[in-house]
C-alpha positions as CSV (number, residue, x, y, z in Angstrom):
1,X,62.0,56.0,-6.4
2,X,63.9,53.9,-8.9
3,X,67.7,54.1,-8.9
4,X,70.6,52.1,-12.0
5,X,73.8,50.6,-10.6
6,X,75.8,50.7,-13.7
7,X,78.9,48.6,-14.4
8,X,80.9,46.4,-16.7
9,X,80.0,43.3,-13.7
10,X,83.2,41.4,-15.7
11,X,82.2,39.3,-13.5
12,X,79.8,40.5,-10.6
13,X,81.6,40.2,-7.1
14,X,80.6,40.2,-3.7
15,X,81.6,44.1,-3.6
16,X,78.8,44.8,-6.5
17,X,76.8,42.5,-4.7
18,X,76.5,44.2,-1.4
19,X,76.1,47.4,-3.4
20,X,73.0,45.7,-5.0
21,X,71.5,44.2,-1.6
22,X,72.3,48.1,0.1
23,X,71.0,50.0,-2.5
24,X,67.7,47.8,-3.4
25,X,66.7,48.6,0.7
26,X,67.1,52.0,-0.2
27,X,65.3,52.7,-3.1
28,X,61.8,51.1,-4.8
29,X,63.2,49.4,-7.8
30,X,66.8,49.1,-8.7
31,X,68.1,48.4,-12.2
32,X,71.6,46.8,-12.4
33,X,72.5,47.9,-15.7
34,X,75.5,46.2,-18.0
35,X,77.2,49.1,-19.7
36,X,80.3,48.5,-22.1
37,X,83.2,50.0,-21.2
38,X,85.1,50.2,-24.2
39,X,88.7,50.5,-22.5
40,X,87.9,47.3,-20.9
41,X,88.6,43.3,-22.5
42,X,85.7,41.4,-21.2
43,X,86.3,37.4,-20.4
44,X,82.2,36.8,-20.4
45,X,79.7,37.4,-23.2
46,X,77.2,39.9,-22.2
47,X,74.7,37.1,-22.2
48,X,77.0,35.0,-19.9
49,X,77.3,38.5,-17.6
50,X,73.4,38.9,-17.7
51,X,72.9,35.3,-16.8
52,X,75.3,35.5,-13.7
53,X,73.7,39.4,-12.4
54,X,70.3,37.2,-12.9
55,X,71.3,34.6,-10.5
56,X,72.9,36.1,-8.1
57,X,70.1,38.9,-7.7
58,X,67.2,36.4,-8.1
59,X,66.6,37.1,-4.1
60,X,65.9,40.2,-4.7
61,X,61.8,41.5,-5.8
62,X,63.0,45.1,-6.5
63,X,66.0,44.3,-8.6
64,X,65.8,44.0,-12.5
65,X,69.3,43.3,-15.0
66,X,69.2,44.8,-18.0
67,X,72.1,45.8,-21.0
68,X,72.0,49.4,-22.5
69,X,74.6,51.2,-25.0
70,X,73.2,53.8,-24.1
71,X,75.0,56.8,-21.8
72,X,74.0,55.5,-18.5
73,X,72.0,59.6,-18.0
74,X,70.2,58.6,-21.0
75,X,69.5,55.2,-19.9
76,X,68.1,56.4,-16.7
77,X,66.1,58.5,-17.4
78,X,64.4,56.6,-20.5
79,X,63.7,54.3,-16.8
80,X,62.1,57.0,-15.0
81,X,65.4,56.9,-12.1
82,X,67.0,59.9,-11.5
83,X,69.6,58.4,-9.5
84,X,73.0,56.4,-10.2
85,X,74.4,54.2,-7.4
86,X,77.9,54.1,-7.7
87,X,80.3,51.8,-5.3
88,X,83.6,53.6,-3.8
89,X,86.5,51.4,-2.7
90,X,89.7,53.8,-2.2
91,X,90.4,57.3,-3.4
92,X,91.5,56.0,-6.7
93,X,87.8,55.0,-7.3
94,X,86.9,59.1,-6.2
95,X,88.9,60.7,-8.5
96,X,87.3,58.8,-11.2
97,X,84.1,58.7,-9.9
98,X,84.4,62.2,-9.3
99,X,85.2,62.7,-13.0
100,X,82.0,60.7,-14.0
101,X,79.9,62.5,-12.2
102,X,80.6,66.1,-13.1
103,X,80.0,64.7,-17.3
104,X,77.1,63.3,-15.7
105,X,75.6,66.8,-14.3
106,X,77.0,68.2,-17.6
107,X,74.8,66.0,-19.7
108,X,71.8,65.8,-17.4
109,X,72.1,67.6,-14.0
110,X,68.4,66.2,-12.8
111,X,69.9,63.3,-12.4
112,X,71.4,62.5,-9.3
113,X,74.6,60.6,-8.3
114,X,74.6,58.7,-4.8
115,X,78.0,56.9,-4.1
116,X,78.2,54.2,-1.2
117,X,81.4,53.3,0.5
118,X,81.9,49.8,0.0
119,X,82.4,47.6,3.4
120,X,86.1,47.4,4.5
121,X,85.7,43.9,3.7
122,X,85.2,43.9,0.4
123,X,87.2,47.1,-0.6
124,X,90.1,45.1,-1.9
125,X,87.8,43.0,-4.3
126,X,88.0,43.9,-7.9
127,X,87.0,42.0,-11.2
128,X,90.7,42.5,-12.1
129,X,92.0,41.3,-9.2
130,X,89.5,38.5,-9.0
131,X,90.5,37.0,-12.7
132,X,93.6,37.4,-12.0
133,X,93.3,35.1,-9.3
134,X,91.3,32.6,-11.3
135,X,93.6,32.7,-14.4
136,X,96.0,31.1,-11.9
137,X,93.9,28.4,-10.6
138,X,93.8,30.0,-6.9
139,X,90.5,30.1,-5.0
140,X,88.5,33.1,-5.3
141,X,86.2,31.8,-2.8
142,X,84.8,34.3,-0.4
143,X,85.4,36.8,-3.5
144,X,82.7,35.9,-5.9
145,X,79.5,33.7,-5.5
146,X,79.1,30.2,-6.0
147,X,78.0,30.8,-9.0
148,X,80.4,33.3,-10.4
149,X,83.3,30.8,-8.5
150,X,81.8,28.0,-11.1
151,X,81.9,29.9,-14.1
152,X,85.5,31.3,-13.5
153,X,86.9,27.9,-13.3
154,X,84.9,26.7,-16.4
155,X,86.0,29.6,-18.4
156,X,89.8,29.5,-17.4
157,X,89.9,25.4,-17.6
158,X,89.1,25.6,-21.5
C-alpha cells in the first residue's frame, strides 16, 4: 500500500522526520510530497526544500520526494495511495487537521486520512519556531538535522 505525507517541509525537522521513518515501516512506499501552502512565506526555494527532504530521507528504500500543485486527493490518487499521513502535535494541529480532512472526504472520500501523534519529544518542534530560532543565531541543534542545521545558518548569515 503506498501512502503521501504532505507538507510545506519549510524546512524539514526532526518532527516530519520521525513521521517519515514511522510511516515508511508502515506502509510499502511513502511519498513525501512538497505542497505550497499559499498563506505561508517560504525562506527555501522548492528546489532547496526538495534537495534537503532528499538527504535527509536517502536512508530510506521506500521513500520518494516529489513537488505537486496539485490538491494533495488528486495527487494521491494520480500515485495509486489512498492514504494521507498527517503528523499531530497539540489540539491546535486537530482542529485543523480535522478541517482538512472532512474537504478531503468531500473531494475524494476513498481516500483515507491516517494521523500519527508526534513523540512528546518533538511536539514542540515547528518550522516556525525553528527559523525563529535560527533568524537569531541560536542553535537549533537537536531540532533539525545536520543538514538542515547547515543550511539555516547559511541562509540567515547572507
Amino acid at each position: 500500500m503506498k501512502a503521501v505525507y504532505a507538507g510545506t517541509f519549510d524546512p524539514v525537522t526532526n518532527g516530519h522526520l520521525d513521521i517519515i521513518g514511522r510511516a515508511s515501516r508502515m506502509y510499502d512506499h511513502l511519498y513525501v510530497t512538497i505542497f505550497d501552502n499559499p498563506d505561508k512565506k517560504t525562506l527555501f526555494t522548492l528546489e532547496e526544500r526538495m534537495d534537503l527532504l532528499r538527504k535527509v530521507t536517502s536512508q530510506y528504500n521506500n521513500v520518494s520526494v516529489d513537488y505537486s500543485d496539485d490538491l494533495a486527493v488528486e495527487y494521491a490518487k494520480d500515485k495509486d495511495a489512498f492514504v494521507l499521513v498527517r503528523g499531530l502535535r497539540a489540539t491546535m494541529d486537530f482542529e485543523y487537521e480535522l478541517q482538512l480532512a472532512f474537504c478531503n472526504y468531500y473531494l475524494d472520500d476513498s481516500i483515507e486520512m491516517v494521523f500519527l501523534m508526534t513523540r512528546p519529544s518533538q511536539s514542540y518542534i515547528s518550522s516556525s519556531s525553528v527559523k525563529e530560532i535560527a533568524l537569531h543565531h541560536h542553535s537549533v541543534k537537536g531540532l533539525v538535522s545536520p543538514e538542515v542545521e547547515e543550511a539555516l545558518k547559511m541562509k540567515f548569515d547572507e
